[in-house]
Structure formats: structure tokens, C-alpha cells
Backbone bond lengths (Angstrom), bond angles and torsions (degrees), N, CA, C in turn:
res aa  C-N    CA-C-N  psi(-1)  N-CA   C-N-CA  omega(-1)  CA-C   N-CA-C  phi
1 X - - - 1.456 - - 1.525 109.35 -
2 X 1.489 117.32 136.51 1.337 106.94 -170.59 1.554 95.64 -125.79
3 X 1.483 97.92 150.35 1.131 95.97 -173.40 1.954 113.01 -123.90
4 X 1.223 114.69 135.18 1.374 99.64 168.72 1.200 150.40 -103.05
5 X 1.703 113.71 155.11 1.532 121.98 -162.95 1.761 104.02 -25.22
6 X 1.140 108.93 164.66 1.845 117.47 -170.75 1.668 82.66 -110.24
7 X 1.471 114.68 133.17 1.516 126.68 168.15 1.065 97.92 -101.42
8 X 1.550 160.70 -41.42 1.361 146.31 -152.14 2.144 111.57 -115.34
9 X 0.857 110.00 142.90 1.582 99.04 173.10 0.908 120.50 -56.94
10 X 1.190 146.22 -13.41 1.705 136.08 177.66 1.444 100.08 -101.91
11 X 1.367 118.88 12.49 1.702 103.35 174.44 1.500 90.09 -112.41
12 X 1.299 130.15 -16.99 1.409 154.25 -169.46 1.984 95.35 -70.72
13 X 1.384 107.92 -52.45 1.289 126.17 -173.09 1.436 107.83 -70.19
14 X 1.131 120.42 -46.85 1.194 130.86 -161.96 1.989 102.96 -76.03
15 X 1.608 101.51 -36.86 1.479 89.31 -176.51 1.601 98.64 -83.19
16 X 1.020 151.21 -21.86 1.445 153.38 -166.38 1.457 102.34 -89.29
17 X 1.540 141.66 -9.88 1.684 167.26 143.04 1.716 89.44 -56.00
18 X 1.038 140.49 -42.65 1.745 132.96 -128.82 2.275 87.41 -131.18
19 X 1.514 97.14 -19.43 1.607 106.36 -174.53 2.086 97.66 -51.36
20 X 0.860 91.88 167.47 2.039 116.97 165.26 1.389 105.11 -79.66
21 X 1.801 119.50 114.40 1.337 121.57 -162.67 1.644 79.43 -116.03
22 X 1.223 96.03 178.68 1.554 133.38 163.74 1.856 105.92 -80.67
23 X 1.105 93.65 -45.65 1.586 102.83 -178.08 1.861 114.32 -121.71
24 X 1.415 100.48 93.56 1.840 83.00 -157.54 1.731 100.40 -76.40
25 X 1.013 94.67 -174.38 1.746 123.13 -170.95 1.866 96.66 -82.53
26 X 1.215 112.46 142.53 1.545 120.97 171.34 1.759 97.43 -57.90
27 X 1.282 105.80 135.35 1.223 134.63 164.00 1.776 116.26 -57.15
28 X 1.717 113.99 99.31 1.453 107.40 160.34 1.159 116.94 -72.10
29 X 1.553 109.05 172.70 1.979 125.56 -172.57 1.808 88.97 -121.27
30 X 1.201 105.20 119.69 1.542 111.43 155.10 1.806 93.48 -82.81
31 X 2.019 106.69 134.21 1.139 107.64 141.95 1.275 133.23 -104.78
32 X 1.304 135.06 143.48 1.865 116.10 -176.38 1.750 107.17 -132.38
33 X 0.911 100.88 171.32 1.507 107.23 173.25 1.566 107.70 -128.05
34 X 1.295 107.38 139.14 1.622 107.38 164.01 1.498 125.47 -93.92
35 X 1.476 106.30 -177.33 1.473 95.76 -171.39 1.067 112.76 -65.95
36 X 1.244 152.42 28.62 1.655 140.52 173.70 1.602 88.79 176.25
37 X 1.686 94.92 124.21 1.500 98.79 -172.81 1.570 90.33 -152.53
38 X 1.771 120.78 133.37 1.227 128.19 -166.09 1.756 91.15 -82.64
39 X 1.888 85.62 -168.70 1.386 93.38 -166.95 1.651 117.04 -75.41
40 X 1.524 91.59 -24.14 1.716 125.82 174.83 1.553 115.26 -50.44
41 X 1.178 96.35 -60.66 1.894 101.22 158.41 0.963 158.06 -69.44
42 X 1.593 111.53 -20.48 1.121 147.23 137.43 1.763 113.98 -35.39
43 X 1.375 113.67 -64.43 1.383 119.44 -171.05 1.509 98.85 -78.89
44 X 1.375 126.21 -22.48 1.415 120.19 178.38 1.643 110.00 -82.66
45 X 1.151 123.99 -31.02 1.605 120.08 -177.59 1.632 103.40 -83.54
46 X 1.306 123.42 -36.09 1.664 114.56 149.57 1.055 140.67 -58.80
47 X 1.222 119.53 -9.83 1.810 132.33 178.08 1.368 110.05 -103.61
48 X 1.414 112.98 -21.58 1.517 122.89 160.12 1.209 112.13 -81.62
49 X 1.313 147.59 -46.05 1.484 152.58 151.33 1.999 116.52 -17.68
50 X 1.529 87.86 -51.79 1.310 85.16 163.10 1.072 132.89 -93.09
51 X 1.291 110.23 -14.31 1.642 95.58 168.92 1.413 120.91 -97.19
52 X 1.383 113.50 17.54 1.422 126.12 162.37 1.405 104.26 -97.06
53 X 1.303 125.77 -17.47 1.733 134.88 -170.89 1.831 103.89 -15.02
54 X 1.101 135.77 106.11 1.398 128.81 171.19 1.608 103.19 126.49
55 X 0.839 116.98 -37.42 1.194 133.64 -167.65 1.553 131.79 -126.76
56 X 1.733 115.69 18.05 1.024 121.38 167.80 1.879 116.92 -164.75
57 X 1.422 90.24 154.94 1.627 89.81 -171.13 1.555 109.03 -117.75
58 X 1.459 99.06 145.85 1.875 104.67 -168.91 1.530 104.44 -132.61
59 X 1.494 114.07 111.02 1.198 118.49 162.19 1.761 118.92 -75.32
60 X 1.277 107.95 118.29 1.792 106.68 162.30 0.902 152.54 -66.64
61 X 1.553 95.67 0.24 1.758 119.61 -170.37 1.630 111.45 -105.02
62 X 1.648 107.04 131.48 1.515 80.83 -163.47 2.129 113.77 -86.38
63 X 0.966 97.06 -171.80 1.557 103.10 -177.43 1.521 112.28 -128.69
64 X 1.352 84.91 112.85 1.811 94.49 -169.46 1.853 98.38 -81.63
65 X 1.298 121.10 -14.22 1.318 126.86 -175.56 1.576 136.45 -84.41
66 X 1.545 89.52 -11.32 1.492 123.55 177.79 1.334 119.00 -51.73
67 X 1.129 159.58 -167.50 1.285 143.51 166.45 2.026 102.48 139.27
68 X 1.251 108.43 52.20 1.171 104.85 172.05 1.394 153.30 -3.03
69 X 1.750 95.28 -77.73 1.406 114.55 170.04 2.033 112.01 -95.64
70 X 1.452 109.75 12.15 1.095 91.20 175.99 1.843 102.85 -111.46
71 X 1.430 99.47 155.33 1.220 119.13 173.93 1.459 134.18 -24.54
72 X 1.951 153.36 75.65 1.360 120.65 -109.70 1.332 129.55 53.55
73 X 1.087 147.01 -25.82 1.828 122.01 -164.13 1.793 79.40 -92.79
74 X 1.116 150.43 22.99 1.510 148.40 171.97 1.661 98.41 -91.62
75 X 1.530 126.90 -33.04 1.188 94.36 -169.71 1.495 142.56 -82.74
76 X 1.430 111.56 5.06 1.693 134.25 160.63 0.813 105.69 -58.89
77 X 1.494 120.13 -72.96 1.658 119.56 173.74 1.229 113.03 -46.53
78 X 1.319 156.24 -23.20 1.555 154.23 -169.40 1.993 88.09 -90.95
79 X 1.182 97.37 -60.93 1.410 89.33 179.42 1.670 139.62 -42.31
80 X 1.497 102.85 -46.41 1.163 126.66 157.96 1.913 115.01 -46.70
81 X 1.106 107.81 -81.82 1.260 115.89 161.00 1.274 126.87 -6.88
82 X 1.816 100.29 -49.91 1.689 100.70 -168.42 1.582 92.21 -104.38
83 X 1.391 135.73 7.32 1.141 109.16 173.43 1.943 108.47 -102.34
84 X 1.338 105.47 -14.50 1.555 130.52 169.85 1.049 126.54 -83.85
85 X 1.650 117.62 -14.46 1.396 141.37 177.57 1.350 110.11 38.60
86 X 1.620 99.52 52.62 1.698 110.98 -175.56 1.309 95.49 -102.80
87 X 1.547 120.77 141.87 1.162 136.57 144.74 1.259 145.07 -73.58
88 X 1.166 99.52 -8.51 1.733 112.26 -166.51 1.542 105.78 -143.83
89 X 1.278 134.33 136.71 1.637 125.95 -166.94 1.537 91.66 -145.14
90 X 1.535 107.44 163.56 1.365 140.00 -179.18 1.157 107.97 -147.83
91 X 1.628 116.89 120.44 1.277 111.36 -179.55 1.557 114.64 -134.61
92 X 1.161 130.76 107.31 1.755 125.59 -179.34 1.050 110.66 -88.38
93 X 1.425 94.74 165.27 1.812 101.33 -176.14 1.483 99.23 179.82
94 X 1.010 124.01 125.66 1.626 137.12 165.37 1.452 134.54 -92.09
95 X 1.687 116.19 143.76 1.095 123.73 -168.84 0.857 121.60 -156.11
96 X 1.718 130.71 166.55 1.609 121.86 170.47 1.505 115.93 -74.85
97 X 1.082 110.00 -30.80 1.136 119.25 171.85 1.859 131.69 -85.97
98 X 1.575 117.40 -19.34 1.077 136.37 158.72 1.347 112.82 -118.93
99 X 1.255 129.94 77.96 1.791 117.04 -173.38 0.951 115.67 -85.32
100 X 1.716 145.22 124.23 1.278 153.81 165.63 1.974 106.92 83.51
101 X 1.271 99.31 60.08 1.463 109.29 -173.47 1.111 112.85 -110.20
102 X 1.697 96.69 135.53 1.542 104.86 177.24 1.220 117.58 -112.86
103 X 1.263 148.76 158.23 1.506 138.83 173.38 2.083 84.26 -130.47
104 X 1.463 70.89 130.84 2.049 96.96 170.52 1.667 107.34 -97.72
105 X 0.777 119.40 126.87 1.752 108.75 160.98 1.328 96.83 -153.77
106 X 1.498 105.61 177.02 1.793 154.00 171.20 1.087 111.52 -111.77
107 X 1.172 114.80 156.46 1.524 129.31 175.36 1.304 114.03 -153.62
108 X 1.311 131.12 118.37 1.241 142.93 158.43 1.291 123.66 -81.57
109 X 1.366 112.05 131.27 1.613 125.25 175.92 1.888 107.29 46.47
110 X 1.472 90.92 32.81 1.996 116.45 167.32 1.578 101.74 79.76
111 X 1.526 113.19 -2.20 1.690 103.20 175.64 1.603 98.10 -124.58
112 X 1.649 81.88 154.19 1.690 111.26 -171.77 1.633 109.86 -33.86
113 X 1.347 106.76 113.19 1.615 129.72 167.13 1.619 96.83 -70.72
114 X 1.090 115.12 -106.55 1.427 130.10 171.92 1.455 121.99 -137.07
115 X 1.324 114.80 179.15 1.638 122.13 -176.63 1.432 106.98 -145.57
116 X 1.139 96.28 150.53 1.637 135.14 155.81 1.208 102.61 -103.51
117 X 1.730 110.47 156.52 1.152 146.14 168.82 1.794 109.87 -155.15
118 X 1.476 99.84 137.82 1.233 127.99 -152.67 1.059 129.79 -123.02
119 X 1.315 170.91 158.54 1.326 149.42 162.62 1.416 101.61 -150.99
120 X 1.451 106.46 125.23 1.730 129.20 -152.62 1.333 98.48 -102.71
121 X 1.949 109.89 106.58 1.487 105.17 162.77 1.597 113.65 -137.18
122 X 1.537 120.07 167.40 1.386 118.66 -161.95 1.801 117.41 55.56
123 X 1.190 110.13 52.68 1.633 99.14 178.93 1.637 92.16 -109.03
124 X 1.955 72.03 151.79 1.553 108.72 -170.33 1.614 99.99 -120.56
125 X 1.397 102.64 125.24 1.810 90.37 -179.88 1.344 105.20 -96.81
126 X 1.584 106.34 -178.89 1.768 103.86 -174.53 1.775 108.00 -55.61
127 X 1.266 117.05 -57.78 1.381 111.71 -160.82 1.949 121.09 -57.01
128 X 1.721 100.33 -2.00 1.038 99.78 176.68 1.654 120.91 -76.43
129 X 1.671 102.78 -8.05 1.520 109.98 -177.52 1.038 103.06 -118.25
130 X 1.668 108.31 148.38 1.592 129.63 -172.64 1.544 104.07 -115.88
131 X 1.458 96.48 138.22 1.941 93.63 -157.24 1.808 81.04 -168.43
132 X 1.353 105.68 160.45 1.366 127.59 176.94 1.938 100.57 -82.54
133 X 1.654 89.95 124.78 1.633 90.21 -172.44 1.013 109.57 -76.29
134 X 1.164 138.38 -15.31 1.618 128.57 -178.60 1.639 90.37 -76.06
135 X 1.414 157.00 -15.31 1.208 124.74 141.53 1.395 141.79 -46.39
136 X 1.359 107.27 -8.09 1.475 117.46 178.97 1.655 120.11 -37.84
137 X 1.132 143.99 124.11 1.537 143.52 179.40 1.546 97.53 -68.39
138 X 1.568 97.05 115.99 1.962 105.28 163.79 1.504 112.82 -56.73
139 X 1.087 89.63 174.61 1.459 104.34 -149.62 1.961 83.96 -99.06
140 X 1.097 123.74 148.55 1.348 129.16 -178.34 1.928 115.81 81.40
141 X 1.451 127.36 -22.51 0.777 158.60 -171.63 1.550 107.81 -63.22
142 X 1.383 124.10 103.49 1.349 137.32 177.37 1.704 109.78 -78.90
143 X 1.895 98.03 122.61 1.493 107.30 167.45 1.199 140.65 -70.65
144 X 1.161 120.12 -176.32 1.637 102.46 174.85 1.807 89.90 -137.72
145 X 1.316 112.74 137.38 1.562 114.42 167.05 1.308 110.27 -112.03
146 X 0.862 115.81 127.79 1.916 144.62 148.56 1.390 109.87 -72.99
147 X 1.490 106.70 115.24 1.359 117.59 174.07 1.715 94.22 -120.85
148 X 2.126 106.23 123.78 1.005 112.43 159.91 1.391 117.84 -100.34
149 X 1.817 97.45 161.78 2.002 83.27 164.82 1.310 88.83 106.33
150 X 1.615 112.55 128.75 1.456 124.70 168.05 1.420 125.74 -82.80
151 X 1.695 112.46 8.21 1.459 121.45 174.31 1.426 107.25 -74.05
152 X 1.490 117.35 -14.42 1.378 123.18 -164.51 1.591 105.72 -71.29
153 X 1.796 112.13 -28.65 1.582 122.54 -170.37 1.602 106.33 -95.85
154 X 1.496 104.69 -29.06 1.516 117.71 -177.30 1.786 138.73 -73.99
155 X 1.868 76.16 -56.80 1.859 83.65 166.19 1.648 128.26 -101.26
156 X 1.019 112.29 124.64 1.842 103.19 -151.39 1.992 101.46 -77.81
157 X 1.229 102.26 5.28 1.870 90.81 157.62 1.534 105.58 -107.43
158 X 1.106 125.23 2.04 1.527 97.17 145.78 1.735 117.59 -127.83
159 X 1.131 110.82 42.62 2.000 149.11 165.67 1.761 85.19 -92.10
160 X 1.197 122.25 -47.80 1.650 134.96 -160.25 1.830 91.45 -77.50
161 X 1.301 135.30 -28.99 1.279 115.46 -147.67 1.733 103.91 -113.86
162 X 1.896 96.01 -20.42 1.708 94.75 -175.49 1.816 100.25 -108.88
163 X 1.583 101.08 167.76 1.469 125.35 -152.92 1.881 89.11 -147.42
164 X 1.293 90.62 131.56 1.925 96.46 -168.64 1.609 90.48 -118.87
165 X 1.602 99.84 138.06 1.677 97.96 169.84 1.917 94.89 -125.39
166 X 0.914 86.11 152.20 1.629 91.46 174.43 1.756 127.25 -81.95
167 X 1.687 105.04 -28.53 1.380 123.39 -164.71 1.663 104.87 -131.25
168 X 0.688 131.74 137.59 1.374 149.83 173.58 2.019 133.34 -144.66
169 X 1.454 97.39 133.38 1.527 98.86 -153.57 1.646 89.75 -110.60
170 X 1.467 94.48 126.97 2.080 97.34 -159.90 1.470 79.81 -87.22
171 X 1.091 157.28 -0.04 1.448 140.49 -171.92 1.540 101.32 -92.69
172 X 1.012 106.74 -54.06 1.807 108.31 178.66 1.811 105.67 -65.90
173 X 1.018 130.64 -6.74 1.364 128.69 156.17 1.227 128.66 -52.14
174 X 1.559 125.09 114.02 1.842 94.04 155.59 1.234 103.72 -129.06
175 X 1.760 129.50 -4.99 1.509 135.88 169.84 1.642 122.92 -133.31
176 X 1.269 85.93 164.44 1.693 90.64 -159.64 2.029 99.92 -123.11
177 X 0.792 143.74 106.90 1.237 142.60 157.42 1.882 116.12 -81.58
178 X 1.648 98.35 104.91 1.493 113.09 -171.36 1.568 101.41 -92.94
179 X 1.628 109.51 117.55 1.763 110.50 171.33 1.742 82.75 -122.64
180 X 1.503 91.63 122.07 1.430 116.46 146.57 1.595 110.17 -115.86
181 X 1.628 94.00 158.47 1.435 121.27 -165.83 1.574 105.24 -87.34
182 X 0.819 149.07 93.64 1.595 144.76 -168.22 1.641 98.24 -87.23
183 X 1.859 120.25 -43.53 1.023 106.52 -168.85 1.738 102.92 -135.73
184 X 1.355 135.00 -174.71 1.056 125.41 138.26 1.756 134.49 -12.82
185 X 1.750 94.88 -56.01 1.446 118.55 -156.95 1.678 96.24 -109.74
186 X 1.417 125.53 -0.69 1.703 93.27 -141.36 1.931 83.42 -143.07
187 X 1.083 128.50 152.75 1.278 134.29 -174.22 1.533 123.98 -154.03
188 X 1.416 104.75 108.23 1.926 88.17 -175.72 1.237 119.38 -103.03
189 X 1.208 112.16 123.40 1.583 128.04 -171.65 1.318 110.76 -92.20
190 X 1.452 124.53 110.79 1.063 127.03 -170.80 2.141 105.62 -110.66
191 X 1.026 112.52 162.13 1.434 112.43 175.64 1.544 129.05 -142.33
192 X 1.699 101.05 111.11 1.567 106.32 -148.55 1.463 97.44 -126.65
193 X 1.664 107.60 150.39 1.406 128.27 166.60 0.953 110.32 -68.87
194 X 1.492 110.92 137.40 1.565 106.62 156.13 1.156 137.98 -136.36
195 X 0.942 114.17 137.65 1.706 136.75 -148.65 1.453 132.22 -101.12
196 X 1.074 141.38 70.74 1.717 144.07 -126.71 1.907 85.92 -111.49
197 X 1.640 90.10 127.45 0.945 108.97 -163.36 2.085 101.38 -134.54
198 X 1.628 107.05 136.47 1.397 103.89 -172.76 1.553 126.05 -40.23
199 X 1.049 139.82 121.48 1.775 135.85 177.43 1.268 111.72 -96.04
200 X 1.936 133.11 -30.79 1.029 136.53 -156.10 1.536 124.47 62.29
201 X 1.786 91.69 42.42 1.643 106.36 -178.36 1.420 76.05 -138.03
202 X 1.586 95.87 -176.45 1.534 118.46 160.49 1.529 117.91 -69.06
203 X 1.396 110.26 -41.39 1.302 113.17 -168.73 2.097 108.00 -96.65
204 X 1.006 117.10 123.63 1.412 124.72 -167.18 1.617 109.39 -54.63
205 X 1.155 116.91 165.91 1.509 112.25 148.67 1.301 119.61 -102.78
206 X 1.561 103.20 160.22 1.459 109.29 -163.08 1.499 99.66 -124.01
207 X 1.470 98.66 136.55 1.887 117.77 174.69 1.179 104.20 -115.82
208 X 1.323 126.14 159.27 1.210 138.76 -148.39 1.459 111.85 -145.67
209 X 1.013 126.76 70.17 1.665 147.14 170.11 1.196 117.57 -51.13
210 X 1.856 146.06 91.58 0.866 132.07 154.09 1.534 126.91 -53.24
211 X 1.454 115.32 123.75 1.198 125.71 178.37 1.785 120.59 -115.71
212 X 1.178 95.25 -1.79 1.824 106.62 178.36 1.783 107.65 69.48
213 X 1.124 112.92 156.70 1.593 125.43 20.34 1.793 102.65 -101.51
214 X 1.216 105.10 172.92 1.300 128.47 -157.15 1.598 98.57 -122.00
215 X 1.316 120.83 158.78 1.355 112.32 161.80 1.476 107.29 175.31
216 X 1.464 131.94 147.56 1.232 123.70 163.27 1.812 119.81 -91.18
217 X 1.340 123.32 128.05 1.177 114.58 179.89 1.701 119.97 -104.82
218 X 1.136 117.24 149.90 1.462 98.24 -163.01 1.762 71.68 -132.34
219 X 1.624 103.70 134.73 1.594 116.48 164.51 1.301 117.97 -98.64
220 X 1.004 95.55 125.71 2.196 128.92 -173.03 1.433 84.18 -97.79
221 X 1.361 140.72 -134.76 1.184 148.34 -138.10 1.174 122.75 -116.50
222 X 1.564 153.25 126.37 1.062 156.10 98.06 1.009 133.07 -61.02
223 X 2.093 99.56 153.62 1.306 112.52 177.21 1.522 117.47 -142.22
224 X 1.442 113.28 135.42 1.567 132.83 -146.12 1.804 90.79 -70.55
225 X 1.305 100.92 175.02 1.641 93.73 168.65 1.627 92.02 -106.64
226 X 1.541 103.82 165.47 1.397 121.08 -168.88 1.600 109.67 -67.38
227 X 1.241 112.64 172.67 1.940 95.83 -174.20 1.487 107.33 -72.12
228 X 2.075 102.81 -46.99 1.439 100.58 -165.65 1.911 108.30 -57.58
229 X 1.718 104.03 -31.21 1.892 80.06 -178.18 1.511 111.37 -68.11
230 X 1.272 115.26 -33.43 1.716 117.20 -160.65 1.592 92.53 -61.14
231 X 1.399 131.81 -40.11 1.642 117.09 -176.00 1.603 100.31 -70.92
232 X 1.269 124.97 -41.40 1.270 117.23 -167.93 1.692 113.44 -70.26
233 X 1.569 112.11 -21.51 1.449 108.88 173.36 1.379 115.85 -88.33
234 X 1.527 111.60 -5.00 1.491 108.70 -171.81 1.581 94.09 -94.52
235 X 1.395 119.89 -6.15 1.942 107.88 -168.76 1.902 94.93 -72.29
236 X 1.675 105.01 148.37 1.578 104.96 169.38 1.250 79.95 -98.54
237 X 1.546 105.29 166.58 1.224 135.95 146.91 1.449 120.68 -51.39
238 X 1.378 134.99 149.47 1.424 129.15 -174.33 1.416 112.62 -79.82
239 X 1.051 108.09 149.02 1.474 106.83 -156.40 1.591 107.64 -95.60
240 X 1.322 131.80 134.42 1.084 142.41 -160.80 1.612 103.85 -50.28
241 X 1.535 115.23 139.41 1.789 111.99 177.66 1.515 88.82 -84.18
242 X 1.537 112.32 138.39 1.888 119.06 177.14 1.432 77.52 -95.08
243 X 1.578 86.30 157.49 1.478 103.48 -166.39 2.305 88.94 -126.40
244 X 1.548 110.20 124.70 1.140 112.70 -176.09 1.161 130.39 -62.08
245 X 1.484 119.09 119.86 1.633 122.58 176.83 1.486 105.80 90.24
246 X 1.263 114.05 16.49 1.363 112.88 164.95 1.137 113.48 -131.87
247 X 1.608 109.57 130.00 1.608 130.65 -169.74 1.651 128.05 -119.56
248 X 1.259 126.06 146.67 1.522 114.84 -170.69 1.335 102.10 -115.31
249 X 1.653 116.95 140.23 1.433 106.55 -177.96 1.558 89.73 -135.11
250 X 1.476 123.52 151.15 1.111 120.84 -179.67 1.326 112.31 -72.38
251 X 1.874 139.27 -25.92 1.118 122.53 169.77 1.118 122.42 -81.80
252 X 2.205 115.15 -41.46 1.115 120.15 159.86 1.575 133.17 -47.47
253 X 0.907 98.05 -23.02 1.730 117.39 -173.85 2.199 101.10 56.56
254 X 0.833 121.73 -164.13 1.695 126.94 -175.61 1.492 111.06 -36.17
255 X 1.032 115.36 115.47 1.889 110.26 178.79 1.365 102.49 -148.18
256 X 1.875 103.18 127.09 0.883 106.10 161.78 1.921 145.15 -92.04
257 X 1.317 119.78 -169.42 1.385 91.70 163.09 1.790 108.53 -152.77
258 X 1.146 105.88 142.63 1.270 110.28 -149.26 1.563 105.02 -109.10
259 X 1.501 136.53 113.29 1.472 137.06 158.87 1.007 129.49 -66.62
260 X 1.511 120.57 123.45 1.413 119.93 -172.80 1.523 106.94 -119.38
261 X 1.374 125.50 162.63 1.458 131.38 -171.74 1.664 95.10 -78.31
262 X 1.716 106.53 160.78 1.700 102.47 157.09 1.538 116.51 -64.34
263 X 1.307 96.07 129.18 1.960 84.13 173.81 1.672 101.21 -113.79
264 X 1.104 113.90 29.52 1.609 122.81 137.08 1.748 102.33 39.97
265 X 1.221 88.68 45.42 2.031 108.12 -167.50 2.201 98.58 -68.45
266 X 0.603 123.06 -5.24 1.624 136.61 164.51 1.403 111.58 -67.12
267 X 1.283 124.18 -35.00 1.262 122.82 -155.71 1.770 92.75 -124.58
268 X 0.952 122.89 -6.49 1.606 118.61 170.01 1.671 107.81 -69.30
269 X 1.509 96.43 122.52 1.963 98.07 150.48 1.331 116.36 -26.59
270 X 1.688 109.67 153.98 0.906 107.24 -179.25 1.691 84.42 -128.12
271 X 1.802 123.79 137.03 0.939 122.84 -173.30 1.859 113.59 -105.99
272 X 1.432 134.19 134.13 1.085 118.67 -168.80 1.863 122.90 -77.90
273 X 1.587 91.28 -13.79 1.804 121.13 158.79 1.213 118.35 -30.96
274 X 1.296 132.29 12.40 1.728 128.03 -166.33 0.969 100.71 -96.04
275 X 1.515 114.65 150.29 1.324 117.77 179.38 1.469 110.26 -95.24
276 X 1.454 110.90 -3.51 1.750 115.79 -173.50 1.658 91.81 -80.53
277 X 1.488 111.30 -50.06 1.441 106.34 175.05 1.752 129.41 -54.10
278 X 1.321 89.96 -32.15 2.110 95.47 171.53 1.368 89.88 -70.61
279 X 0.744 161.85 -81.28 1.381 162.74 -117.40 1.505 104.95 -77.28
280 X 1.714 115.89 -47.18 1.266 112.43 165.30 0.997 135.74 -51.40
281 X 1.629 118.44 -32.53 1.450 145.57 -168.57 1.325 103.59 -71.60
282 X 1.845 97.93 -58.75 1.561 96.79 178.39 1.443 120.16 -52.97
283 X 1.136 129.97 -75.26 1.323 125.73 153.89 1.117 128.88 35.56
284 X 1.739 107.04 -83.62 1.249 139.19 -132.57 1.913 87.10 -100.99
285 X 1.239 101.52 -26.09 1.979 112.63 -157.79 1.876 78.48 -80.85
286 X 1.538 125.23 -57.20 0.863 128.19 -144.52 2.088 107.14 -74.03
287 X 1.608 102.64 -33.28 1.461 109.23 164.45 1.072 113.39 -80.78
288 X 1.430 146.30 -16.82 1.487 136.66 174.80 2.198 94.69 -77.97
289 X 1.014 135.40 -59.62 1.277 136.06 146.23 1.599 121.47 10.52
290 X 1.571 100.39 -81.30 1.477 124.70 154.03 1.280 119.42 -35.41
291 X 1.074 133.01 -71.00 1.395 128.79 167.61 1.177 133.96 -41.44
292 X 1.627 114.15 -44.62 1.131 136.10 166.78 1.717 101.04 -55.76
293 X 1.166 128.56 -53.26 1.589 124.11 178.95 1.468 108.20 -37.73
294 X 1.148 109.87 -62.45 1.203 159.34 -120.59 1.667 87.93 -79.95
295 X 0.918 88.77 -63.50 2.417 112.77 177.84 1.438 93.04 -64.71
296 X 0.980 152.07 -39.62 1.844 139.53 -132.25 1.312 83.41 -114.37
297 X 1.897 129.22 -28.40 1.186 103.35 -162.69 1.591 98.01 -99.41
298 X 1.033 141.86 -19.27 1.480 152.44 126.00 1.265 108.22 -2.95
């Protein structure tokens, strides 16, 4: 896909917004629909909509052109992508032969990263669970997933579905999305509040509130990304040269700081040449003067 030079500054802005940061930008969700999508998928690509609320965009119209894993039917979706500047997509679509299917993917530099494919059974939507609403997950609010089950290290399509962090900050928490491995093929993703409750440690305890939706997913097909993109998505950007003694503060804004030698001001002459001292003199010559008037005319 080629794209062309930007003639105006805000198209100028917009590609230098979309550039390889040091610190990238939160990840949007393209949602899509395909040409024939049950009622099941429907309520699942809207219940995901909202809980992406802030952070993702959903077209309603379906796309007869779509076609993921086949050869070409990727370039709508690439298109889409770069005009949504989504990174991450969900796309359903129903069939006799695939019923209630989802395809997951990524996309790097707006073309196909890789995919998942899914097949959606036993779903439970939110309103089917009764839960205290002030547990509700805010809106902007990053999850945390728990992947159980040693199929996760074993079988490399679901090696394809989990993401390991090492550190985690329980304050920025308020939901937990639990995928356990039930089978080889099959994974139930459950979606729970969570609720930090006193332990008499530093670190809280954690309760686990199902709030839905619920669903079992069974994986049909994936596909890896190619070697040459996977090296080209793994390069960072070069990392900025810091420049010494200069610091950024959000009120100060850029400040530098500057070293100076001892100038060992104790041990300097002192010269009687000052002009602060003439000035005293004068002064002092000119009120002794005054006084003197001052008496004679007395």
C-alpha cells in the first residue's frame, strides 16, 4: 500500500502522531462486522465496544470484502486501519460452516501482524449478571488477564493468545479477564471485578467479581507473522542522545544547570577604587558641609 507525501501541515502532523516513539500511543481496537453476522455476535462486538469505550472504533456496516486469512481480502482491513489508526481489530462474521466467528488480529505499520480465529460458544452477556454497580470497570481503565492452564506454554495457538508482564500496579486495576485452558483447542474467558480488600500487609487482597460477559472460545486457525515483518516490528527506534545538565519539569518546562569554578572571593584584594565608596564619601563630605551652614547661620 503506498501512501502519499502529506501537502498540508496537519497531514504533516498527523503522520509524525502515527511515527515509532520511544513511548508509543495506547493501542485502538477496530470493530467490524461481516457479511452475515448472528444475533450472538452482534451482542458480542457491542459488549466489547464498550468495554473498549475511549479507545476503540466500530463500524456497523457490514464488509462483504473482508476476508482475513485469505489471499487479498486483507486489504480493506489494512485500509481501515490506516484511516482509524487502529492497531488491533476484531472482526465477526457467521456461517454454516464457521458459526459465531471471530478473527483477533494486529497490525503493524497498518498491515496484517497476525491472526486468531475463534469460535464463540456458551456466551453470557453482561446483563445476565447481578453484581453491585459501583463495581462497574471505568471507562479508560487498563485490565489485567490471567491465563490459567499449562496449554498456554505447550500448544503454540494458545502461546499465540497470552502476553506475560512481570510487574503490575494493583491501584490502576479495577478488572481482571480470566482465560483458562479447558482443552488443547478450547478456552473460557471469563470477566471479573476486582475488588481490593484490607489483608494487614502492604499489598491488598484481591476478590474477584464476575461481571460478564462470559464465553467459551474454541481456536480454528491461526497465522504467525512473516519473519521479515516480526524483525522489522521488533526494531526500537534509536534512543534519544540526553544532552548533560539539562532537565524537563512539567511546571519548569527545560532547565538547565550550569557549573562554575570556586572563585575563592575571600581571598581577592580588596580595591579602595569603588565607586560605591566615592559615593559614600561624597555624601558624607556634602552633610558634614550642611551642618557647618547650618551652625554659622545660627
Amino acid at each position: 500500500m503506498q501512501i502519499k507525501a502529506p501537502k498540508t501541515k496537519r497531514a504533516k502532523r498527523e503522520i509524525e502522531k502515527r511515527a515509532p516513539k520511544l513511548v508509543e500511543n495506547g493501542k485502538k481496537t477496530l470493530i467490524l462486522h461481516g457479511t452475515k453476522t448472528s444475533a450472538v455476535l452482534n451482542s458480542i462486538l457491542t459488549e466489547l465496544y464498550h468495554l473498549k469505550r475511549g479507545s476503540a472504533v466500530k463500524f456497523s456496516k457490514k464488509n462483504e470484502n473482508i476476508r482475513p486469512f485469505e489471499s487479498g481480502g486483507e486489504t480493506s482491513l489494512e485500509f481501515y486501519s490506516l484511516k482509524t489508526d487502529c492497531s488491533l481489530f476484531v472482526y465477526g462474521a457467521h456461517s454454516k460452516k464457521r458459526p459465531n466467528n471471530l478473527v483477533l488480529g494486529r497490525t503493524y505499520d497498518h498491515h496484517i501482524y497476525d491472526l486468531v480465529e475463534v469460535g464463540v460458544e456458551n456466551f453470557k452477556s453482561m446483563e445476565s449478571f447481578k453484581y453491585d454497580k459501583k463495581l462497574t470497570p471505568k471507562i479508560g481503565s487498563k485490565p489485567f488477564f490471567a491465563f490459567i492452564g499449562e496449554e498456554f506454554e505447550t500448544v503454540d495457538e494458545l502461546k499465540h493468545l497470552k502476553e506475560v508482564i512481570e510487574n503490575l500496579n494493583l491501584t490502576g486495576v479495577d478488572h481482571v479477564y480470566v482465560c483458562t485452558a479447558i482443552s488443547s483447542k478450547s478456552v473460557l474467558l471469563n470477566h471479573c471485578a476486582l475488588r481490593l480488600k484490607k489483608s494487614g500487609t502492604a499489598v491488598p487482597r484481591m476478590e474477584l467479581v464476575e461481571v460478564g460477559p462470559s464465553m467459551d472460545l474454541v481456536v480454528r486457525r491461526h497465522r504467525l507473522p512473516s519473519e521479515g515483518l516480526f524483525k522489522d516490528a521488533m526494531k526500537a527506534p534509536d534512543q534519544a542522545k540526553k544532552i548533560k545538565n539539562v532537565t524537563s519539569d512539567v511546571i519548569e518546562g527545560k532547565t538547565g544547570r550550569i557549573y562554575m569554578p570556586d572563585q575563592k572571593v575571600g581571598d581577592m584584594p580588596l580595591s579602595n577604587n569603588i565607586k560605591g565608596l566615592k559615593r559614600e564619601r561624597r555624601e558624607a563630605k556634602q552633610n558634614k558641609e550642611g551642618k557647618k551652614r547650618k551652625t554659622e547661620s545660627e
